[in-house]
SEVO-740487 format. One record per atom (N, C-alpha, C, O, CB): residue number from 1; residue in three letters; x, y, z. Coordinates in steps of 0.1 Angstrom, whole numbers, plus 5000, padded with zeros to 4 digits. Last residue first. Glycine has a CB too. Layout:
N
num=NUM, residuo=ALA, east=X, north=Y, up=Z $
...
***
This chain:
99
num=99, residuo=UNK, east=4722, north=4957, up=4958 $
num=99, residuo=UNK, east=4717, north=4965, up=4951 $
num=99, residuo=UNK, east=4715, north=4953, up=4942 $
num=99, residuo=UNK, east=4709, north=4954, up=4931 $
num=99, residuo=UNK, east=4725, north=4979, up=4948 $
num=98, residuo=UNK, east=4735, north=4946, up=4981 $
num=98, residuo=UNK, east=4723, north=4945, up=4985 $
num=98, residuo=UNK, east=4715, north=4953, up=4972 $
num=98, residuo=UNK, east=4703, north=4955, up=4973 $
num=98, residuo=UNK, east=4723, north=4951, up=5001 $
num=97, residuo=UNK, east=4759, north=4936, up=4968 $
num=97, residuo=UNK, east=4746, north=4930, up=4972 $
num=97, residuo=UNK, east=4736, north=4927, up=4974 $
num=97, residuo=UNK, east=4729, north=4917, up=4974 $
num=97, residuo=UNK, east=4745, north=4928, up=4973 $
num=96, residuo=UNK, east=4773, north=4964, up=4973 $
num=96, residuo=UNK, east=4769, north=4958, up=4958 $
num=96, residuo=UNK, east=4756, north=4944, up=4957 $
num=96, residuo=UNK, east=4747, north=4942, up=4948 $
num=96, residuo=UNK, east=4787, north=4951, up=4952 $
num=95, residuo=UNK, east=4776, north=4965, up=4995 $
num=95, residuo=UNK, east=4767, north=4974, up=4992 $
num=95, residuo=UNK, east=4764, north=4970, up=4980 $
num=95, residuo=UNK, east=4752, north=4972, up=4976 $
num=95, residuo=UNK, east=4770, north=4987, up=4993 $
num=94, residuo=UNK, east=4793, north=4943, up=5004 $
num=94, residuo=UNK, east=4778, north=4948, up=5007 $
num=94, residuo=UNK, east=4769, north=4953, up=4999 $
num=94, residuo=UNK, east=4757, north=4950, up=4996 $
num=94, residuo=UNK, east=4779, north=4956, up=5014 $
num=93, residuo=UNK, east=4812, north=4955, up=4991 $
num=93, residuo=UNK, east=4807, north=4944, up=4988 $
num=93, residuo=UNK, east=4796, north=4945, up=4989 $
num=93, residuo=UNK, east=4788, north=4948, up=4980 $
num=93, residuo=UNK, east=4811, north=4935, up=4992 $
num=92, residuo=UNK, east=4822, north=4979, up=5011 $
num=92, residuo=UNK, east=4817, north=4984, up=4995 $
num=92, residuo=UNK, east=4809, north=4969, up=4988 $
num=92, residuo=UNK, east=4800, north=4972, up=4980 $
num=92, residuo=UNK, east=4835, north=4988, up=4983 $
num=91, residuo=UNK, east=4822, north=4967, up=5032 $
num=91, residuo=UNK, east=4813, north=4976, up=5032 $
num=91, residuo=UNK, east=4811, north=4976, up=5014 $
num=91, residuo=UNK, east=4801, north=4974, up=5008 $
num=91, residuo=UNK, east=4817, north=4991, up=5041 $
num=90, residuo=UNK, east=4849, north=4953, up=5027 $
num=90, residuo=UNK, east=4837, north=4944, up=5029 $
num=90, residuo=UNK, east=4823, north=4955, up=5027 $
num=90, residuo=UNK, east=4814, north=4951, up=5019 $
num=90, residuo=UNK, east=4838, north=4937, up=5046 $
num=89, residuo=UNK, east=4862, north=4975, up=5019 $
num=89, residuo=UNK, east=4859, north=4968, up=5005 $
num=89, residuo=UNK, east=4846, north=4957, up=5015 $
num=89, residuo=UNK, east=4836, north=4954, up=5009 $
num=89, residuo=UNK, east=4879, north=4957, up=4996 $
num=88, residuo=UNK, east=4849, north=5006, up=5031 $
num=88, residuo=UNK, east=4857, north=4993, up=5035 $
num=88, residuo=UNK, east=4859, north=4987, up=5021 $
num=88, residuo=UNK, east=4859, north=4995, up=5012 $
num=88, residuo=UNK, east=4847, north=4981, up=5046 $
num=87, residuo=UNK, east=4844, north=5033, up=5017 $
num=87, residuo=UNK, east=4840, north=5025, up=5021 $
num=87, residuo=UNK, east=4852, north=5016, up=5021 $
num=87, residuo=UNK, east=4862, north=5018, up=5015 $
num=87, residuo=UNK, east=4829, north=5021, up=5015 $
num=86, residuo=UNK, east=4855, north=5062, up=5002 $
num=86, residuo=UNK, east=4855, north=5062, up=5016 $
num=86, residuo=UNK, east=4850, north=5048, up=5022 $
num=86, residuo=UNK, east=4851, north=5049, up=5035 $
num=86, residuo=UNK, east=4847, north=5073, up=5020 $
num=85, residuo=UNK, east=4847, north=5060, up=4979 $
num=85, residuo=UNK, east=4865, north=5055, up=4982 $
num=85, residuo=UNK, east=4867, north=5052, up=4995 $
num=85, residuo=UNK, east=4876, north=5045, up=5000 $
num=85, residuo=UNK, east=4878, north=5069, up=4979 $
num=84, residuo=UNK, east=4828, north=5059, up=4963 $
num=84, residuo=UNK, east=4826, north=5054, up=4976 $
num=84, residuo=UNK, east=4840, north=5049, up=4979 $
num=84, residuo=UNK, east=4843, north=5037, up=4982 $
num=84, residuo=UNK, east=4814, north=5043, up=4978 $
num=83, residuo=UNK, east=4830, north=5085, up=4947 $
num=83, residuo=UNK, east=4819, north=5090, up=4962 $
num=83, residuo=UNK, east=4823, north=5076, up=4968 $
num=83, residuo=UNK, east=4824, north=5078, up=4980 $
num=83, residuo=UNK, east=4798, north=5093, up=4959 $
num=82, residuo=UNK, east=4858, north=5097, up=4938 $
num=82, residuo=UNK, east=4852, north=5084, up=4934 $
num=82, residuo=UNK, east=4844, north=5087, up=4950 $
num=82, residuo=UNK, east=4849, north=5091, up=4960 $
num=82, residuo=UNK, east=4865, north=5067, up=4931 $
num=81, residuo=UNK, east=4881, north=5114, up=4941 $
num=81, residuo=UNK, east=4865, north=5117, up=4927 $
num=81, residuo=UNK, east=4855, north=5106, up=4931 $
num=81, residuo=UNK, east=4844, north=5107, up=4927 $
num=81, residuo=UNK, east=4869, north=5113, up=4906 $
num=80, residuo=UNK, east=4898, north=5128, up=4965 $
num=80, residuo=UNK, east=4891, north=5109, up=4961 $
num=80, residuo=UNK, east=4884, north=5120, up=4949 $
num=80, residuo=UNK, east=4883, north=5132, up=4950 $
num=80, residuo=UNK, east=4875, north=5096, up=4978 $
num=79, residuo=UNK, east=4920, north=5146, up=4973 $
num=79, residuo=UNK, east=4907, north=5143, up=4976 $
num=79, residuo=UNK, east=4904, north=5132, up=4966 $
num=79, residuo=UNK, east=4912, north=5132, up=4957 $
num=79, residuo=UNK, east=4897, north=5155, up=4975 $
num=78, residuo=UNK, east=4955, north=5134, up=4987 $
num=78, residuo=UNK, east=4943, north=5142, up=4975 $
num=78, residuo=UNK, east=4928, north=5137, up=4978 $
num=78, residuo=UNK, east=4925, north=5126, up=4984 $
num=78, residuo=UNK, east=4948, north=5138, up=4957 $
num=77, residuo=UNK, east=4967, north=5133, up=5016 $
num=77, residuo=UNK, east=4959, north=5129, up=5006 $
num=77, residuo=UNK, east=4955, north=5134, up=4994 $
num=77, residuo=UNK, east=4948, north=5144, up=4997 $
num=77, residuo=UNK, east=4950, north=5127, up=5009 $
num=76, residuo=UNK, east=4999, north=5151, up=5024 $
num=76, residuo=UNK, east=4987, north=5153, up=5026 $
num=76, residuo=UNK, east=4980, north=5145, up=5012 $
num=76, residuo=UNK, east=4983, north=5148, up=5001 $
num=76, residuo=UNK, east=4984, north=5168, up=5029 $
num=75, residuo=UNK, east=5025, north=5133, up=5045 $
num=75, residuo=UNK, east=5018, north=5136, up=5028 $
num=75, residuo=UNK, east=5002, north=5141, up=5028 $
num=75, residuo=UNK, east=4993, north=5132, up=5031 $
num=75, residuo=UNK, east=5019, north=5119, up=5017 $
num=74, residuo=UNK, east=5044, north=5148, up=5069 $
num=74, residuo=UNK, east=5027, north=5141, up=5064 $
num=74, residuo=UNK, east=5024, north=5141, up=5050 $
num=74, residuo=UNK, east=5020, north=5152, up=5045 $
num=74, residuo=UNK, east=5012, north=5149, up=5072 $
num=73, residuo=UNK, east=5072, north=5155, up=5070 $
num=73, residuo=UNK, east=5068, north=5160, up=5072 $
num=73, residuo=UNK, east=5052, north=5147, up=5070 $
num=73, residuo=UNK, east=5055, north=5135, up=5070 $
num=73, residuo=UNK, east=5073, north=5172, up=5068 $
num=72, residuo=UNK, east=5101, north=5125, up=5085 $
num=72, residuo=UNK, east=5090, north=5138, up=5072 $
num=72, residuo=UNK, east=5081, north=5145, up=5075 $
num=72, residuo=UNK, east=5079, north=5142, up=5087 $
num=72, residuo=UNK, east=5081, north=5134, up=5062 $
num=71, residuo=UNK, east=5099, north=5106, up=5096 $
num=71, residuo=UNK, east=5099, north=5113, up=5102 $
num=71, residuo=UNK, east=5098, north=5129, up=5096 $
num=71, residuo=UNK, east=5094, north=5140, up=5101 $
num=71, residuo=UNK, east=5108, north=5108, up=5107 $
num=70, residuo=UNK, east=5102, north=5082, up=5080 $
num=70, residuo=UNK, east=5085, north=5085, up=5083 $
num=70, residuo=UNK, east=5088, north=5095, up=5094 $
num=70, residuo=UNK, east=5080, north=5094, up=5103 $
num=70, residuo=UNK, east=5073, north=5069, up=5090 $
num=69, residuo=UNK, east=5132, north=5086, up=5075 $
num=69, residuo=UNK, east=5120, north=5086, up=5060 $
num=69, residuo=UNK, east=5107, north=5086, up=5068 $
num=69, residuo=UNK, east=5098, north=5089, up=5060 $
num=69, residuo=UNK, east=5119, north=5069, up=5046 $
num=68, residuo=UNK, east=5145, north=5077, up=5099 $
num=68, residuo=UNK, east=5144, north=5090, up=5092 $
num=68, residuo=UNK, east=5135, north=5094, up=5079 $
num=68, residuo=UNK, east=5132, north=5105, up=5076 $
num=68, residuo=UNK, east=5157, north=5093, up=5089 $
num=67, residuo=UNK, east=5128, north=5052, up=5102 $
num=67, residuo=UNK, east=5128, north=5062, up=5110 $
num=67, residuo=UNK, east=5130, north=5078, up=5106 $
num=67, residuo=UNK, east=5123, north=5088, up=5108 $
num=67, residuo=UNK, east=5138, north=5058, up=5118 $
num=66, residuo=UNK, east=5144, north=5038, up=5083 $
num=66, residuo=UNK, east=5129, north=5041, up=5085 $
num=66, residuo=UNK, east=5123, north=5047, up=5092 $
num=66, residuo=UNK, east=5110, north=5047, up=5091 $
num=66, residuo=UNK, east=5123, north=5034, up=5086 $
num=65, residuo=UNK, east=5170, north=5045, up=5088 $
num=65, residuo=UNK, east=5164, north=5050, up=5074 $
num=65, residuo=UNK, east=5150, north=5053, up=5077 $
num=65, residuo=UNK, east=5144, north=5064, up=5076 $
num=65, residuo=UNK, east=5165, north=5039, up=5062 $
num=64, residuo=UNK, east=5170, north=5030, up=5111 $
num=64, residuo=UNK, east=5173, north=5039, up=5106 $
num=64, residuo=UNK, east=5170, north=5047, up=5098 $
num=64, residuo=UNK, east=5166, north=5058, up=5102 $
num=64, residuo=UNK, east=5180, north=5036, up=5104 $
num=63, residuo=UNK, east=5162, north=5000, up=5104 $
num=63, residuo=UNK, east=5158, north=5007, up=5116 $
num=63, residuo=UNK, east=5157, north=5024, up=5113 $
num=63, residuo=UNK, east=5146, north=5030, up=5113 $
num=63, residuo=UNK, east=5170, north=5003, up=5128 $
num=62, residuo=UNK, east=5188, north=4996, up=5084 $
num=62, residuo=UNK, east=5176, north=5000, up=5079 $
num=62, residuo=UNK, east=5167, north=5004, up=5088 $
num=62, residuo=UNK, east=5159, north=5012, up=5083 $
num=62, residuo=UNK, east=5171, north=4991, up=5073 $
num=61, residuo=UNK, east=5212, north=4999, up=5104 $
num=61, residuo=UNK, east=5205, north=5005, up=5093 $
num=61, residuo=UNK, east=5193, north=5009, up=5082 $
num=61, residuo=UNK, east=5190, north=5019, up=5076 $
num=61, residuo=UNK, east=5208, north=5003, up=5089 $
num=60, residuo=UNK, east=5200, north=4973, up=5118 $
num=60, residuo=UNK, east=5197, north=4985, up=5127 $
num=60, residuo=UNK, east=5204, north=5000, up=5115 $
num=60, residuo=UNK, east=5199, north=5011, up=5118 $
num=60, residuo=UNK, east=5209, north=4983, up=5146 $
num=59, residuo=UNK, east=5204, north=4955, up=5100 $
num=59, residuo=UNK, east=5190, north=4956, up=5105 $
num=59, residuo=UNK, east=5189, north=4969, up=5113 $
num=59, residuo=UNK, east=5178, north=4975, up=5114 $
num=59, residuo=UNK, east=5186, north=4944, up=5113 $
num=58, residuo=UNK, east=5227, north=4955, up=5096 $
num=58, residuo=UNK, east=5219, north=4953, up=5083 $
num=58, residuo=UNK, east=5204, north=4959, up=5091 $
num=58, residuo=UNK, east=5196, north=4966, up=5085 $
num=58, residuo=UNK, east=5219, north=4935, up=5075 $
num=57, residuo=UNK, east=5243, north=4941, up=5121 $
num=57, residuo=UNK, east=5239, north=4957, up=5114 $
num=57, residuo=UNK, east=5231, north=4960, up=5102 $
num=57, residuo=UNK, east=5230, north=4972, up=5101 $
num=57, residuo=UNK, east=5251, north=4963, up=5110 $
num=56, residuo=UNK, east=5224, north=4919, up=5120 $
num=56, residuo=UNK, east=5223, north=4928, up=5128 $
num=56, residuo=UNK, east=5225, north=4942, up=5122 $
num=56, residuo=UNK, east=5216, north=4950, up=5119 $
num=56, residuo=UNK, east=5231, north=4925, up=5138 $
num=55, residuo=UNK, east=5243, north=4908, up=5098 $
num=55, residuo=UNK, east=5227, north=4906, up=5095 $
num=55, residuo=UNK, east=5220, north=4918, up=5106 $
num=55, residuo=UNK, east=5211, north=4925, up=5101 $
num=55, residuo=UNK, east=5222, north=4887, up=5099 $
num=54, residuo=UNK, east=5265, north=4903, up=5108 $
num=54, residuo=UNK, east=5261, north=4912, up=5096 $
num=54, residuo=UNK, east=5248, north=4916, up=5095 $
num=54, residuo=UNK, east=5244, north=4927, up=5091 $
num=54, residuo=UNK, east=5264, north=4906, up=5085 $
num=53, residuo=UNK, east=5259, north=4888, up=5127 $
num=53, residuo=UNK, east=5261, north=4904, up=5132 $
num=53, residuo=UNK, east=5262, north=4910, up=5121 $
num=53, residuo=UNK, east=5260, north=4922, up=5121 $
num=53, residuo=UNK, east=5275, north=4908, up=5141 $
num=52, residuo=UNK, east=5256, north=4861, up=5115 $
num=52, residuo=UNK, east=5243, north=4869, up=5124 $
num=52, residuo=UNK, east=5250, north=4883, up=5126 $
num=52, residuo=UNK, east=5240, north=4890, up=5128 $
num=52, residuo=UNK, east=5238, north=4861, up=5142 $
num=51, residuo=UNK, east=5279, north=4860, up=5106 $
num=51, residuo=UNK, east=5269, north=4865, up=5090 $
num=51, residuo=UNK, east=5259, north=4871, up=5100 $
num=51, residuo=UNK, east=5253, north=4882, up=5097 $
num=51, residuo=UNK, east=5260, north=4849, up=5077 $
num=50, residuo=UNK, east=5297, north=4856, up=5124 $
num=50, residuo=UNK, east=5300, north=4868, up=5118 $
num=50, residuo=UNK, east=5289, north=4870, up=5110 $
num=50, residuo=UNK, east=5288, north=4882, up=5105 $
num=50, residuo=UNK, east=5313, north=4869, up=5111 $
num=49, residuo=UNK, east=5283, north=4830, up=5133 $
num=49, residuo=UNK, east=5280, north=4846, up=5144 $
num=49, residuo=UNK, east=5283, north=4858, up=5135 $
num=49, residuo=UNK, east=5275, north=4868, up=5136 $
num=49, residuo=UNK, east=5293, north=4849, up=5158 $
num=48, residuo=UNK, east=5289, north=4814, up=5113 $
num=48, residuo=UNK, east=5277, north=4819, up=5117 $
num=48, residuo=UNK, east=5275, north=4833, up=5128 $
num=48, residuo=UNK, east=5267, north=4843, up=5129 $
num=48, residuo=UNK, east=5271, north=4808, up=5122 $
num=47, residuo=UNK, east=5318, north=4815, up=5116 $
num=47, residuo=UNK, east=5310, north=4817, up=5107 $
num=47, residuo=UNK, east=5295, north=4825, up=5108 $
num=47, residuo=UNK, east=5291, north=4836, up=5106 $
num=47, residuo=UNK, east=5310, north=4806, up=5103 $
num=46, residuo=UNK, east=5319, north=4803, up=5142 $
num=46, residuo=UNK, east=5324, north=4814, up=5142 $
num=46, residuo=UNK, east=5320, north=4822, up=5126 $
num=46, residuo=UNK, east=5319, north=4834, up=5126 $
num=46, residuo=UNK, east=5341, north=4811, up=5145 $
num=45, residuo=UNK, east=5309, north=4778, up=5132 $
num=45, residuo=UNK, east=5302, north=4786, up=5144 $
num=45, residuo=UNK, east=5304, north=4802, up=5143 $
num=45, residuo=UNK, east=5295, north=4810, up=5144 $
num=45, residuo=UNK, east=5309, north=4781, up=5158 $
num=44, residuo=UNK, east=5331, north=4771, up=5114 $
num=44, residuo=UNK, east=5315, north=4769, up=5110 $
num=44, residuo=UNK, east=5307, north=4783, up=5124 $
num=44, residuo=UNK, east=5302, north=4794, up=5122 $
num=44, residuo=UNK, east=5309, north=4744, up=5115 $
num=43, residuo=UNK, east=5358, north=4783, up=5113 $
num=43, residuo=UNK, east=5350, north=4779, up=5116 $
num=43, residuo=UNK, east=5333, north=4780, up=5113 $
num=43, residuo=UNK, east=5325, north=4790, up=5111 $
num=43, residuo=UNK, east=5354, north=4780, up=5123 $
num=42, residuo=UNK, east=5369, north=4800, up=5088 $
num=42, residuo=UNK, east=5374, north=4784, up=5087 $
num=42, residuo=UNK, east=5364, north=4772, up=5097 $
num=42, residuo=UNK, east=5361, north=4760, up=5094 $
num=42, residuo=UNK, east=5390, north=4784, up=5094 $
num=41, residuo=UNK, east=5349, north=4825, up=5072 $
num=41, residuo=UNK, east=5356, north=4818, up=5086 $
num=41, residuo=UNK, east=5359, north=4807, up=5081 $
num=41, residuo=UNK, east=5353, north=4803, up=5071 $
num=41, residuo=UNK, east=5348, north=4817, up=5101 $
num=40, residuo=UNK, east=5334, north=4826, up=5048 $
num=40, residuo=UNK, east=5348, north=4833, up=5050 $
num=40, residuo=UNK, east=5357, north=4828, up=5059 $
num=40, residuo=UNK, east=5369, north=4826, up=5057 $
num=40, residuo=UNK, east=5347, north=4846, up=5055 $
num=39, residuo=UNK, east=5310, north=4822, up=5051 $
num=39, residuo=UNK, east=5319, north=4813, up=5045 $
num=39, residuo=UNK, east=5334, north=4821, up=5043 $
num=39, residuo=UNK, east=5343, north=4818, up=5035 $
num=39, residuo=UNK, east=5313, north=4808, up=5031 $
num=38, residuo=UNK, east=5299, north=4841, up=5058 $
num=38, residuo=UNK, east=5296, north=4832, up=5064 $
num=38, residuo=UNK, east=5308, north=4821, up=5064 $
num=38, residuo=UNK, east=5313, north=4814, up=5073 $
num=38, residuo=UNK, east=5285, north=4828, up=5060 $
num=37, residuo=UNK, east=5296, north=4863, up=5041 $
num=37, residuo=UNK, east=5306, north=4861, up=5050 $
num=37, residuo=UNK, east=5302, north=4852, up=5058 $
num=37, residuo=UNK, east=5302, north=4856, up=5070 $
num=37, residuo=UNK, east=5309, north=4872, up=5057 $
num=36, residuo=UNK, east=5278, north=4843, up=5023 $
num=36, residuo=UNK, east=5294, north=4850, up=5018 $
num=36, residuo=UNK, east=5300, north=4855, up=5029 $
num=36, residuo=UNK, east=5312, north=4853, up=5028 $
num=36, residuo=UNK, east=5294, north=4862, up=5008 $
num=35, residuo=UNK, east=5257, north=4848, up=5031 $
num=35, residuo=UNK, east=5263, north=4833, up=5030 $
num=35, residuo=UNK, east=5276, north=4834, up=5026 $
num=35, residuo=UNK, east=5284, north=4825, up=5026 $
num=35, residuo=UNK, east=5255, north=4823, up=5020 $
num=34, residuo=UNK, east=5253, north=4872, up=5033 $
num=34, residuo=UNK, east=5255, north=4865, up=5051 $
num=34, residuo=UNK, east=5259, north=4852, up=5044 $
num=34, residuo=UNK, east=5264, north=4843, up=5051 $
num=34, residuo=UNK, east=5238, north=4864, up=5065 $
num=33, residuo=UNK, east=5249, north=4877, up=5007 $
num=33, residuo=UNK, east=5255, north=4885, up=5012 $
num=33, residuo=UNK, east=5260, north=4877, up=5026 $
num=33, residuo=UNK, east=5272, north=4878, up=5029 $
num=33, residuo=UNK, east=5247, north=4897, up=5012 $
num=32, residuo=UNK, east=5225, north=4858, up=5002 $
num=32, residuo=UNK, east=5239, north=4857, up=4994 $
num=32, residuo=UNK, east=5247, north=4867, up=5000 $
num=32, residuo=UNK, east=5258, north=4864, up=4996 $
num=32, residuo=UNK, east=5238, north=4859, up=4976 $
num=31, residuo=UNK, east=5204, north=4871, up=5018 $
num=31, residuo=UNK, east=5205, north=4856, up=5020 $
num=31, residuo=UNK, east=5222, north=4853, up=5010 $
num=31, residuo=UNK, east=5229, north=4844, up=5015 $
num=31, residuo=UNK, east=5188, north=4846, up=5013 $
num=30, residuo=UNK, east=5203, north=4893, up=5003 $
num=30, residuo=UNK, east=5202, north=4897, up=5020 $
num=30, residuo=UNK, east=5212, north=4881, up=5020 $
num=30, residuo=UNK, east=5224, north=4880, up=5021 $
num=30, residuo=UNK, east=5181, north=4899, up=5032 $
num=29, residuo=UNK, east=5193, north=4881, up=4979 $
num=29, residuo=UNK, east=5211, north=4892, up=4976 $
num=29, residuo=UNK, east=5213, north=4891, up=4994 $
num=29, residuo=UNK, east=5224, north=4889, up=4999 $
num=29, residuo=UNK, east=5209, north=4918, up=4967 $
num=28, residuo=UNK, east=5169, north=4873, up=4993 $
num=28, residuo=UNK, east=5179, north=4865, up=4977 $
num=28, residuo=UNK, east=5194, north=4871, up=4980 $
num=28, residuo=UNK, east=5205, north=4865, up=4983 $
num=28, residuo=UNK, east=5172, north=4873, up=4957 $
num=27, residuo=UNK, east=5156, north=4897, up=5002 $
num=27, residuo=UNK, east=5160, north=4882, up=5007 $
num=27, residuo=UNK, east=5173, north=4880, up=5003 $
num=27, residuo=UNK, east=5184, north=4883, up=5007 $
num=27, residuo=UNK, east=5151, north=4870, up=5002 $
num=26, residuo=UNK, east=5154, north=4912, up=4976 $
num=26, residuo=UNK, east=5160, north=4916, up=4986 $
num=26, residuo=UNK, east=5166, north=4907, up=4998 $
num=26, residuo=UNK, east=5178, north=4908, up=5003 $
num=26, residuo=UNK, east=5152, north=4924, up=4990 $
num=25, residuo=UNK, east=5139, north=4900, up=4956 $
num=25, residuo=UNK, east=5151, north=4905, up=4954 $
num=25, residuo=UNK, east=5158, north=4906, up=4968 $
num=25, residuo=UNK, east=5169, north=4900, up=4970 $
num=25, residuo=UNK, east=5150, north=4919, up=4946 $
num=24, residuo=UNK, east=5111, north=4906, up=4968 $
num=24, residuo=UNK, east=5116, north=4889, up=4963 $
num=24, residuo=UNK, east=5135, north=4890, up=4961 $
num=24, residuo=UNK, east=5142, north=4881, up=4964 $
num=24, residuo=UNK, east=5106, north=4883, up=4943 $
num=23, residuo=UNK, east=5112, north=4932, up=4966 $
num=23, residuo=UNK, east=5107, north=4920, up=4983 $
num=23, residuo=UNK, east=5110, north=4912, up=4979 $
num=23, residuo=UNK, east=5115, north=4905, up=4988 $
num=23, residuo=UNK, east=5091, north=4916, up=4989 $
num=22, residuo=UNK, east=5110, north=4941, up=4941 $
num=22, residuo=UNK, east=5122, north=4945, up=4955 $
num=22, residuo=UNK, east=5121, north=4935, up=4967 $
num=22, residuo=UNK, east=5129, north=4931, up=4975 $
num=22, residuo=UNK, east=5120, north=4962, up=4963 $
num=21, residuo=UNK, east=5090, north=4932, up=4929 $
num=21, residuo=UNK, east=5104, north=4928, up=4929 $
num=21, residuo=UNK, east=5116, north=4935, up=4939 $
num=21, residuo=UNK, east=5128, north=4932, up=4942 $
num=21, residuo=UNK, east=5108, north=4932, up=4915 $
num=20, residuo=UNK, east=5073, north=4945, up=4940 $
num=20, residuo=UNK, east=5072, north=4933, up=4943 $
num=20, residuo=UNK, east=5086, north=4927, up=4944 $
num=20, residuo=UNK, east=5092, north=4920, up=4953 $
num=20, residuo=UNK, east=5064, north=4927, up=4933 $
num=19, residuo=UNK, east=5076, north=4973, up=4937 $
num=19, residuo=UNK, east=5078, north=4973, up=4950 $
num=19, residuo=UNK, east=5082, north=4950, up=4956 $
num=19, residuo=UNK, east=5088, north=4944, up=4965 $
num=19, residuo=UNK, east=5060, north=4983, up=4958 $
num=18, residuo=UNK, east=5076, north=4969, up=4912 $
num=18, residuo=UNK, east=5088, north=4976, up=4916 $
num=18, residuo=UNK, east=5089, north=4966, up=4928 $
num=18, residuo=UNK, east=5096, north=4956, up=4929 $
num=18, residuo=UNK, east=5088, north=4992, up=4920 $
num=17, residuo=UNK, east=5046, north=4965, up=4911 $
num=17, residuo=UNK, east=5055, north=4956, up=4903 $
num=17, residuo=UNK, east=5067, north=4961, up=4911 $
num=17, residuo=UNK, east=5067, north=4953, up=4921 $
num=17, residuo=UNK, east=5057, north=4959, up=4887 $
num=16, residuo=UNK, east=5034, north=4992, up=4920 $
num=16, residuo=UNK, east=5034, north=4977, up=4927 $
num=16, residuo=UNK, east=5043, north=4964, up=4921 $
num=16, residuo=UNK, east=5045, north=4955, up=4928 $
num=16, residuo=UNK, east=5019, north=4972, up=4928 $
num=15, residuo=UNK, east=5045, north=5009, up=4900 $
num=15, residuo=UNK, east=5049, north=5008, up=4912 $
num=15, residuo=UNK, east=5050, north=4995, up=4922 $
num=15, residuo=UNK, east=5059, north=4989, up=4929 $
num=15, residuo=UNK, east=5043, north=5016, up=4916 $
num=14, residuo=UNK, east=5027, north=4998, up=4882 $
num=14, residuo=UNK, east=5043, north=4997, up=4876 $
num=14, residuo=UNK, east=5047, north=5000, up=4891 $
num=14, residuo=UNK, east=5054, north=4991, up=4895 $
num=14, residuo=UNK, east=5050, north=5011, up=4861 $
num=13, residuo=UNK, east=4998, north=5004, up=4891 $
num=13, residuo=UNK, east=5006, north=4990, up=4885 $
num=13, residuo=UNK, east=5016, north=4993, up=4892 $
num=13, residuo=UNK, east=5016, north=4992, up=4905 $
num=13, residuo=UNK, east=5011, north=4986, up=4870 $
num=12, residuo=UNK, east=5003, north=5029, up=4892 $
num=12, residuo=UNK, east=5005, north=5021, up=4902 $
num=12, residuo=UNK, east=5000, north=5009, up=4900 $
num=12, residuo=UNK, east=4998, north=5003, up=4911 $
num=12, residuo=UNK, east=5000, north=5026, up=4912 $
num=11, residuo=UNK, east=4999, north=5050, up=4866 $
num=11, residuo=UNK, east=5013, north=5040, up=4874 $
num=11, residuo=UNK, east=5018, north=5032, up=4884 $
num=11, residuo=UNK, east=5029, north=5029, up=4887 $
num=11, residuo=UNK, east=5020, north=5045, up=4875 $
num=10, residuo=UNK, east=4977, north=5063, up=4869 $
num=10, residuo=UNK, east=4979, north=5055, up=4855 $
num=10, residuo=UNK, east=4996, north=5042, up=4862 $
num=10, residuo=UNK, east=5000, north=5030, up=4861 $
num=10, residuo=UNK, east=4985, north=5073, up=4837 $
num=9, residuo=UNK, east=4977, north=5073, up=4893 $
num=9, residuo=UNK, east=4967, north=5061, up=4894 $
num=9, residuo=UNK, east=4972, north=5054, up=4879 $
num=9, residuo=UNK, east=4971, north=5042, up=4877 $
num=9, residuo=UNK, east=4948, north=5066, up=4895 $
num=8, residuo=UNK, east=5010, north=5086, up=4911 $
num=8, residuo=UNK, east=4998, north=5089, up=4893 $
num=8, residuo=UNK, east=4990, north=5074, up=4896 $
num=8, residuo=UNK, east=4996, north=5065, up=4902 $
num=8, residuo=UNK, east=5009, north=5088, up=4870 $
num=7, residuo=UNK, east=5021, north=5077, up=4938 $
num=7, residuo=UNK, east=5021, north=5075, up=4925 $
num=7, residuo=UNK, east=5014, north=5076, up=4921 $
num=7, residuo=UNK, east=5006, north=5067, up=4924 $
num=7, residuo=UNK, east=5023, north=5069, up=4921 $
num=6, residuo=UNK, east=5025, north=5075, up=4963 $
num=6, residuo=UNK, east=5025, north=5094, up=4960 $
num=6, residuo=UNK, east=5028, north=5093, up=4943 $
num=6, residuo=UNK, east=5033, north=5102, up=4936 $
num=6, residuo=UNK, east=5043, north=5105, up=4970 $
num=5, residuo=UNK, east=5014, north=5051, up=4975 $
num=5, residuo=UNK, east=5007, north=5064, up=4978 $
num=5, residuo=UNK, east=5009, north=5079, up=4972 $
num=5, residuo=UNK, east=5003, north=5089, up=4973 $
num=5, residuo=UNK, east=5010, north=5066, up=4991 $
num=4, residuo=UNK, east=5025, north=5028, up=4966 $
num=4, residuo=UNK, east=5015, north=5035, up=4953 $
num=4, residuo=UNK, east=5011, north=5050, up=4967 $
num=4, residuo=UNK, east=5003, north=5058, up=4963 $
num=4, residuo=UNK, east=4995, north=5022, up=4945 $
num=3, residuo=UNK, east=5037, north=5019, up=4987 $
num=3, residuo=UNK, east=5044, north=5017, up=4976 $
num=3, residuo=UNK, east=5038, north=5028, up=4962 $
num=3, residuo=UNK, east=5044, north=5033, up=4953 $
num=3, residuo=UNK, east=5043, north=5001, up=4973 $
num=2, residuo=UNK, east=5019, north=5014, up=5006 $
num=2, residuo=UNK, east=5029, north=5023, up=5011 $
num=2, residuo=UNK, east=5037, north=5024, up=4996 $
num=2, residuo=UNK, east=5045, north=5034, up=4996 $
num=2, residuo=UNK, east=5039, north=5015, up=5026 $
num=1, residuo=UNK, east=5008, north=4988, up=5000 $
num=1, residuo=UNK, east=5000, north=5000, up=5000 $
num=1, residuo=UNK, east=5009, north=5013, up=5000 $
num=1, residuo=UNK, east=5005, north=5022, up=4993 $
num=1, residuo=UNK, east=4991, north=5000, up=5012 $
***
């Protein structure tokens, strides 16, 4: 949802595509990045601790970021055209049922 909020309605497809491929991408390179220093050490254990503290800092940078990016100012909405933007999708069902 967070992906189409400050995108043109003609382009939020192409956004939600992005956003898809970034979530399936990101693991993948996250998961080949800690398997690579994983495998650096001679020990197996000592392996694993260095990929878990990679993986740590990895996490308290992005902590970070997301903190400083929803610390912005508020995107203010645009007003809707559409009279029932304002319903649920169960409410909007409804209402198609009962008509």
């Amino acid at each position: 949802m967070l992906s189409t909020v400050n995108v043109p309605e003609h382009q939020t497809g192409l956004a939600g595509g992005v956003m898809n491929t970034a979530m399936e991408l990101g693991p993948t390179v996250g998961l080949a990045i800690l398997m690579s220093v994983e495998s650096i050490q001679a020990e197996v254990v000592r392996g694993y601790a260095s990929a878990f503290g990679t993986a740590g800092v990895f996490f308290v940078v992005a902590a970070v970021i997301t903190i400083v990016l929803f610390r912005r100012s508020p995107v203010v909405a645009e007003k809707s055209t559409n009279s029932r933007s304002y319903l649920s999708p169960l409410a909007f069902m409804s209402e198609i049922e009962s008509n």
